[in-house]
C-alpha positions in Angstrom: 61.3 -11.5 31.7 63.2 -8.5 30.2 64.3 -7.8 27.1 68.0 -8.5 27.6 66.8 -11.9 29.5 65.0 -12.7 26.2 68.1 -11.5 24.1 70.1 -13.8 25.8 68.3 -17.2 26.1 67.4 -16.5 22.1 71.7 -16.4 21.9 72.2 -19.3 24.0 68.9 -21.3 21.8 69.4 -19.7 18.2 70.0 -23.6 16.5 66.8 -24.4 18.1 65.0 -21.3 17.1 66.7 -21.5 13.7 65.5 -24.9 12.8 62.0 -24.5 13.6 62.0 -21.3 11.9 64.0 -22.6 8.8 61.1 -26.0 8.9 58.5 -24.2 8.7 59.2 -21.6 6.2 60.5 -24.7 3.9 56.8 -26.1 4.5 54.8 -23.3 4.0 57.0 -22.8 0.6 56.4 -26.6 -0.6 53.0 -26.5 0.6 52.6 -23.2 -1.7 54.4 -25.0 -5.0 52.2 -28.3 -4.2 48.8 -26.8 -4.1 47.1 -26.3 -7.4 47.3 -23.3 -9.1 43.6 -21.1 -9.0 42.0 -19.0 -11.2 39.3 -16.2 -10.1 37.6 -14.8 -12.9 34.5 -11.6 -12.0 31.8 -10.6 -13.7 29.9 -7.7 -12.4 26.3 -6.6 -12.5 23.9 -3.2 -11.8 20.6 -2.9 -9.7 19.3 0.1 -12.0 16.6 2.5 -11.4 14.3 2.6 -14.4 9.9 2.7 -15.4 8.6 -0.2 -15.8 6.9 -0.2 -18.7 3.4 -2.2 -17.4 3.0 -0.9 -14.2 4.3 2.8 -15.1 5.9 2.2 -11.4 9.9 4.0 -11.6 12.4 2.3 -9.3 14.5 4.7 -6.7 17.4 5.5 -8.5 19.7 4.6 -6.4 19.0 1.6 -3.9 19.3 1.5 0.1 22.4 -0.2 1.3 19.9 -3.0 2.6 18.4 -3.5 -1.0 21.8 -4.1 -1.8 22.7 -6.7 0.5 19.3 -8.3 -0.5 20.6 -8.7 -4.2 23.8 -9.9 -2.6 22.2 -12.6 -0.6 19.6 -13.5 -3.4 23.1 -14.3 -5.6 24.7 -16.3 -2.9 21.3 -18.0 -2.4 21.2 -22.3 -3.3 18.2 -21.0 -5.6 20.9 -19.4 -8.2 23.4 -22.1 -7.9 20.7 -24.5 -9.1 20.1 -22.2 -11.8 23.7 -22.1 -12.4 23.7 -26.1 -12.8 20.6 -26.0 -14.6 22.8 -24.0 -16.9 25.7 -25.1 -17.6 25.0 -28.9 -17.2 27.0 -29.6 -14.6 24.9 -32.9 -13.6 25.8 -34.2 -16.7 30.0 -33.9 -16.3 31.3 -36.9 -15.8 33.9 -34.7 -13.1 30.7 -34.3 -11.0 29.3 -37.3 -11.4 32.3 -38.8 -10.2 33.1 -36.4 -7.1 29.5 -36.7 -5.7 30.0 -40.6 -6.2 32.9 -39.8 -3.5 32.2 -37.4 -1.3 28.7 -36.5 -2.3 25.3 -37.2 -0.3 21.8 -35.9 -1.1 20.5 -35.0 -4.8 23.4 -34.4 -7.2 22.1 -31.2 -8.8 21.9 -29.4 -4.6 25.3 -31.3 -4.0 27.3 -29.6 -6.9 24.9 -26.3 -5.9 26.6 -25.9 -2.6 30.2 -27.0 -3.7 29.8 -24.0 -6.3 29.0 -21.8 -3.6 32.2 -22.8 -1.6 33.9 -20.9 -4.8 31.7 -18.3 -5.2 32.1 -14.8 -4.2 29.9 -12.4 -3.7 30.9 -8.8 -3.3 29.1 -5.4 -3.4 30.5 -2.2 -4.1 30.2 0.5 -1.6 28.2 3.7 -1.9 27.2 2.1 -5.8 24.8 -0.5 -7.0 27.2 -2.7 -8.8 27.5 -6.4 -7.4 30.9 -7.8 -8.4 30.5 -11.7 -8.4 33.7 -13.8 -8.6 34.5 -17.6 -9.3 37.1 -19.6 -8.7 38.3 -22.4 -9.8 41.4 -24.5 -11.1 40.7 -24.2 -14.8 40.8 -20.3 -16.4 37.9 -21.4 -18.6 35.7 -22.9 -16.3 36.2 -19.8 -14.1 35.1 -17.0 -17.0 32.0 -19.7 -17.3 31.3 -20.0 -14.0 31.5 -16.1 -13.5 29.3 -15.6 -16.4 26.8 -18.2 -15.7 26.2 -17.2 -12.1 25.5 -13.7 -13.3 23.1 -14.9 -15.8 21.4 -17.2 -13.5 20.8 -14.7 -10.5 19.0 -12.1 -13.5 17.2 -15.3 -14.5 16.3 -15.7 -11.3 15.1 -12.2 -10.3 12.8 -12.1 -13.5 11.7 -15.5 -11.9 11.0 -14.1 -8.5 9.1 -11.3 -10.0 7.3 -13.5 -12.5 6.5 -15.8 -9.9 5.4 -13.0 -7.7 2.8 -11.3 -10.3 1.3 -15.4 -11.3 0.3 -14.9 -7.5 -1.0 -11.9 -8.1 -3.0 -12.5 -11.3 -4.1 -15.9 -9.5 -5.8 -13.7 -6.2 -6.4 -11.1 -8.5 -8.6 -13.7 -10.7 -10.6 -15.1 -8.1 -11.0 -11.7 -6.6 -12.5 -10.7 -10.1 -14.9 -13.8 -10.2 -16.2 -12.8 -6.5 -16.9 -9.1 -7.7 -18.6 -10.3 -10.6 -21.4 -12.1 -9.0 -21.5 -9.8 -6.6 -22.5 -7.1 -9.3 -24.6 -9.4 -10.9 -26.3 -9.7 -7.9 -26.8 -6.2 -7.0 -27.7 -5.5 -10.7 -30.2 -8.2 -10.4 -31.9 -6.5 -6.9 -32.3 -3.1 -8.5 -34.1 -4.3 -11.8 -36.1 -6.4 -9.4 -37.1 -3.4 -7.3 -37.8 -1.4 -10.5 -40.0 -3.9 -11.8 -41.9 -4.4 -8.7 -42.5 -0.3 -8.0 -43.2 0.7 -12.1 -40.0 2.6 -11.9 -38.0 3.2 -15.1 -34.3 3.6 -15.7 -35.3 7.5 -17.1 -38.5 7.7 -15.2 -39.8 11.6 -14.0 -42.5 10.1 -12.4 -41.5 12.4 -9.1 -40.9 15.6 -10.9 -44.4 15.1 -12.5 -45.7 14.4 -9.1 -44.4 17.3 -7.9 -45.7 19.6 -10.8 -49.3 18.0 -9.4 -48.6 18.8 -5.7 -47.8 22.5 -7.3 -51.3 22.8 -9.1 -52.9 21.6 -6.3 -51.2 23.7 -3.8 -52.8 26.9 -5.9 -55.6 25.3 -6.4 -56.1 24.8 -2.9 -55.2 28.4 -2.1 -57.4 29.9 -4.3 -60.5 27.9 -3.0 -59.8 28.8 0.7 -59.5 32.7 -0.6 -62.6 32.0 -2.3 -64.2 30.4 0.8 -63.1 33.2 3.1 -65.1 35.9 1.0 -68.1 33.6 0.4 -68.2 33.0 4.5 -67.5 37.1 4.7 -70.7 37.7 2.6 -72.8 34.6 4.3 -71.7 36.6 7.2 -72.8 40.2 6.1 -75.8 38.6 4.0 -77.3 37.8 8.3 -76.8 41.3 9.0 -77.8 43.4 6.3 -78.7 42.6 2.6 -78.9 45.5 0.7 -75.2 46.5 0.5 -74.2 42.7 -0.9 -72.5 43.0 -4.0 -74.1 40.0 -5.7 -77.2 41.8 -4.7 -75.8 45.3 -5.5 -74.9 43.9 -9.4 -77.9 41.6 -10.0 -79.9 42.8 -12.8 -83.2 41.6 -11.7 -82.6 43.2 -8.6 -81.9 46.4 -10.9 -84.5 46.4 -12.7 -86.9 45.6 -10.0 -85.3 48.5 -8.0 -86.0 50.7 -11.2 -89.7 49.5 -11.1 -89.9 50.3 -7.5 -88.9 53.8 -8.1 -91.3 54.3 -11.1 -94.2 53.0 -8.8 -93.2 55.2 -5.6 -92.8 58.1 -8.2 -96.3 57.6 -9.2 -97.6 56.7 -6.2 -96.3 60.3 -4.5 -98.3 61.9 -7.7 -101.0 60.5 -7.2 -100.9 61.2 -3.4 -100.6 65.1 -4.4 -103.1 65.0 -6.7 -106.0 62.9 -5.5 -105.2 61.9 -2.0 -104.5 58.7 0.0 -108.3 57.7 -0.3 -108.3 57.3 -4.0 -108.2 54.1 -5.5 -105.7 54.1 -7.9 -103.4 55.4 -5.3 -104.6 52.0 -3.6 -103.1 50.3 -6.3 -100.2 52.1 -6.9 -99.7 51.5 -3.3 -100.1 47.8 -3.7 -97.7 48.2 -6.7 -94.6 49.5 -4.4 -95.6 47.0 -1.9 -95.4 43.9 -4.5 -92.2 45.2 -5.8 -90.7 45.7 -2.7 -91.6 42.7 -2.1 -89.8 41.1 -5.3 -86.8 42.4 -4.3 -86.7 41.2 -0.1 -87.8 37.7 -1.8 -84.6 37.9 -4.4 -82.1 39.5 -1.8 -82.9 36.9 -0.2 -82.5 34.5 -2.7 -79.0 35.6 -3.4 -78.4 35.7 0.2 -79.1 32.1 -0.1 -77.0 31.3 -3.2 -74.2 32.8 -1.2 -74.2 30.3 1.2 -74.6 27.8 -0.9 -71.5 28.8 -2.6 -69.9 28.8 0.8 -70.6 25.2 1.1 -69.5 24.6 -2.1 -66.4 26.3 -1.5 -65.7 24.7 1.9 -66.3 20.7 -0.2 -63.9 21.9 -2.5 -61.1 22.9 0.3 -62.2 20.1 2.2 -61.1 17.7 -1.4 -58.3 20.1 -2.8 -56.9 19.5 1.0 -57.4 15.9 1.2 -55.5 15.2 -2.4 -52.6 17.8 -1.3 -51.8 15.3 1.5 -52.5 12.2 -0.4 -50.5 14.1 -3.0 -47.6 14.8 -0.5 -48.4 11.1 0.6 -47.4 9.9 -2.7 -44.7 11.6 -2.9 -42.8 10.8 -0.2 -43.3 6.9 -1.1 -41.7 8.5 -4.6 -39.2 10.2 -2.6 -38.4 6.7 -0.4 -38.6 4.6 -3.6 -35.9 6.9 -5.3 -33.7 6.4 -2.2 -34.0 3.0 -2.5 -33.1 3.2 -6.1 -30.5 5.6 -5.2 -28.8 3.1 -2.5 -29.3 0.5 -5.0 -27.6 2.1 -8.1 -24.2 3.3 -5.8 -24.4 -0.3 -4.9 -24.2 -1.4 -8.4 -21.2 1.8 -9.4 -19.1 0.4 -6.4 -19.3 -2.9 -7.5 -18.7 -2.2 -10.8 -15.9 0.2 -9.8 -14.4 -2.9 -7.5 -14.9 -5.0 -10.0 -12.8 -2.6 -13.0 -10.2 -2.1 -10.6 -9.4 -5.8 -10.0 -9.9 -6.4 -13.8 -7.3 -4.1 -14.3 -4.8 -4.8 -11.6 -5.5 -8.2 -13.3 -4.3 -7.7 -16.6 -1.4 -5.9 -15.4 -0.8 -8.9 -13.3 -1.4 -11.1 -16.4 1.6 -8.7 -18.3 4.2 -9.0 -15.7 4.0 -12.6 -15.2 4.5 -12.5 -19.2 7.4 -10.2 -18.7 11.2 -10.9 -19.0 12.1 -7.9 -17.9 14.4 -6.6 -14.9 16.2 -3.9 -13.2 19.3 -6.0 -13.0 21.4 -5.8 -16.2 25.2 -7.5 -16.6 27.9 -4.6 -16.1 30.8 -6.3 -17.2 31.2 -10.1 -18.1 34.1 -11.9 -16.8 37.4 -12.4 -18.6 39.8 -14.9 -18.8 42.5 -14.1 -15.9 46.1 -14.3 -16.9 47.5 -14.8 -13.7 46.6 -17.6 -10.8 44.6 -15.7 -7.7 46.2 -18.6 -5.4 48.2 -20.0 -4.2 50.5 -16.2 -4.0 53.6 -17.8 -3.3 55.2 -14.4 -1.7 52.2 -13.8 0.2 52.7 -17.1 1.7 56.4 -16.5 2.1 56.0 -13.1 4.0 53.7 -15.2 6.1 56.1 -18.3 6.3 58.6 -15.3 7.4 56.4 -14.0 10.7 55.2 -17.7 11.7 58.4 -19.4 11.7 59.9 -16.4 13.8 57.3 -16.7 16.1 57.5 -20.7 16.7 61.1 -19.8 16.7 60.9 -18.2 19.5 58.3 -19.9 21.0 60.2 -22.9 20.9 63.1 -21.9 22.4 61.4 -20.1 25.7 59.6 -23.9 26.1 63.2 -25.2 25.9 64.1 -22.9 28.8 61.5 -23.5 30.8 62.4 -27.3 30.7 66.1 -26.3 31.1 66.1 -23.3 33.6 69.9 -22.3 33.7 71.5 -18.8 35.0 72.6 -16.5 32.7 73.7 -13.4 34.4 73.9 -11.8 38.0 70.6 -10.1 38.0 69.2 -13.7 38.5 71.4 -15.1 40.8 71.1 -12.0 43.2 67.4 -11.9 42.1 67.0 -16.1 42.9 69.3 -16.4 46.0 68.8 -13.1 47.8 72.5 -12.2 48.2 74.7 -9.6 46.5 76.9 -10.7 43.8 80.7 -9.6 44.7 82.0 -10.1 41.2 82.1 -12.0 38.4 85.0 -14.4 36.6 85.5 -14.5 32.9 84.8 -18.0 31.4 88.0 -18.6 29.7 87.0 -22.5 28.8 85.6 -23.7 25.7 81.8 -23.2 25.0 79.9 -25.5 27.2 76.4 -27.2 25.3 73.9 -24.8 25.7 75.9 -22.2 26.7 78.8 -19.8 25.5 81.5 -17.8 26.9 80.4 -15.3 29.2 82.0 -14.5 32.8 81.0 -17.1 36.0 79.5 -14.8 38.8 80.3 -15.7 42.7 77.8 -14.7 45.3 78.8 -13.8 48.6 77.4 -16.4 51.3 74.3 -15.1 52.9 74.4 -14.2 56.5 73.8 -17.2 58.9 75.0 -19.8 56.3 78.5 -21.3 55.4 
């Protein structure tokens, strides 16, 4: 169908198309003037960045577009129209009352929450953290209140959501805090029980004087086995030769004897010279040097016998000194192992105590911020009373009165054609019967019902028919 097609069946139609159009408009414009008259009244809050004072925790400054919508749906939640009823009263009006008496099933208070959310708005601000949060309803008043209210109930109910949040908190947190303690007490309890059992005192040095032994005894030791290597050195040169020994080389009887001895040889040789071998004292002096030599193989070897007797001495003593440096170094390794213990114990006892301070102090800052009533959601602007009605908007409606009454216009008057197909100019006759049209007679008579003047068009017969 072309444009001219169209132009021409709206001619021949226009009282058709002209009373649906003109019906409709005059009901959308009645329907406009009958429906009540409603206000919308806004109220806007912020989602602020700022410290919290308990924690010391800062909020981001400004909020991700999906915080945002989070606020949004937490306003337009059933939770915060309860709140708003709780409120205001509204399960005490009469007006309520009366309408959930009607229409109303379930609870009152959840019935009047989800009719308030029917009115309710919710709208956030792009690229900002301002919520805007609008009421409507047929009184001005009841609007601003409504607005107002709803703002106040979602920041009531974000400081409940937190406060809620931190009771459950403080409440793990507690028990948390009760588990650590008797676990400390516990572990407390083991390390004064090992400490009792081993002597070990809180500020014992029991291992540093243990190891101040071990030291003595260490140069104890090493001395004695220096000593022992010269006393087996001198047992050693005592089998060979004697004379040369130093013990026997410094002994005073020795000495003297060894002075003695040269006195008596001295005189002996005199008395050799002077009276010969044969003579009788030089028979005794004789005797004399024996004797004294004598004396002195008997105390050489004396002292060559004290020296090993010393050695023996000297080997007991590294055989103890040796035998208490291990027992020593025995003891203190048990010292060393006990100390661990101790050690392992005592870090047992700081970590539990260092659990057990942490939850105490997540704890009280639990305990604070379920005492808080504080929020990062603050009321921007409070709503005002509106001047003008929000709705109906009478040329709104009109303009739209305007477009659909043109359209059921028109769309009337094509059904109408389609029920009462008529030809209304050459094109279709040519187009319908397949023949040329020779020419066309002007309609001189008077306009016809449902059609006007225009000229009559004759169609040559097609070929093969009369």
């Amino acid at each position: 169908m072309g444009s001219q097609q169209l132009f021409l069946i709206l001619r021949a139609r226009w009282k058709l198309a002209a009373k649906v159009f003109a019906a409709i408009l005059i009901a959308v414009v009645v329907i406009t003037l009958l429906l009540p008259a409603s206000y919308t009244a806004t109220a806007s809050v912020v989602v602020q960045g700022k410290a919290d004072p308990i924690s010391n925790l800062a909020y981001p400054t400004t909020l991700l577009p999906s915080d945002i919508v989070t606020q949004a749906d937490i306003i337009g939640s059933h939770r915060v129209a309860l709140r708003v009823v709780k409120l205001l009263k509204l399960d005490e009006m009469p007006y309520f009352k009366d309408a959930w008496s009607r229409h109303g099933r379930g609870d009152l208070s959840g019935w009047i929450a989800d009719e308030l959310l029917k009115d309710v708005t919710v709208t956030p601000t792009k690229e900002s953290d301002v919520i805007n949060i609008s009421a409507k309803w047929t009184d001005p008043k009841f609007a601003v209140t409504l607005a107002n209210a709803w703002a106040q109930g979602y920041i009531d109910t974000n400081i409940e959501l937190k406060v809620d949040s931190a009771k459950q908190y403080a409440a793990w947190f507690n028990e948390q805090s009760r588990s650590l303690r008797a676990d400390l007490e516990a572990k407390q309890k083991r390390l004064a029980d090992f400490q009792r059992a081993q002597g070990i005192l809180p500020t014992d040095d029991k291992l540093d004087v243990e190891n101040a032994r071990l030291q003595e005894l260490s140069t104890q030791l090493v001395a004695v086995e220096t000593q022992l290597q010269q006393s087996q050195s001198r047992v050693r040169q005592a089998g060979t030769d004697t004379e040369f020994l130093p013990e026997v080389l410094q002994s005073p009887v020795i000495a003297s004897l060894k002075a003695q001895l040269a006195v008596a040889e001295a005189k002996r040789r005199d008395m050799a010279l002077n009276y010969g071998k044969n003579y009788p004292d030089y028979k005794d002096a004789e005797a004399e040097v024996a004797g004294l030599q004598q004396r002195i193989a008997q105390e050489s070897a004396r002292i060559a016998a004290s020296l090993g007797n010393t050695a023996q001495v000297d080997l007991r003593r590294e055989h103890d000194l040796q035998a208490a440096v291990d027992a020593q170094k025995k003891r203190i390794l048990e010292l060393v192992q006990q100390h661990d213990q101790v050690s392992d114990l005592q870090n047992d006892v700081i970590m539990a105590q260092k659990n057990l301070d942490a939850v105490s102090q997540r704890l009280a800052q639990s305990s604070l911020e379920s005492q808080a009533q504080q929020t990062n959601v603050a009321l921007l602007t409070a709503a005002s009373t509106p001047l003008r009605p929000s709705s109906p908007k009478l040329v709104l409606n009109f303009l739209f009165g305007l477009f659909i009454g043109a359209v059921c216009g028109i769309g009337a008057a094509l059904l109408k054609e389609l029920t009462d197909r008529r030809i209304r100019e050459g094109d279709e006759l040519a187009q319908l019967l397949g023949v040329p049209v020779l020419g066309r007679i002007p309609n001189t008579s008077t306009r016809r019902r449902g059609g006007g003047r225009g000229i009559v068009p004759y169609a040559a017969p097609a070929a093969g028919r009369t």
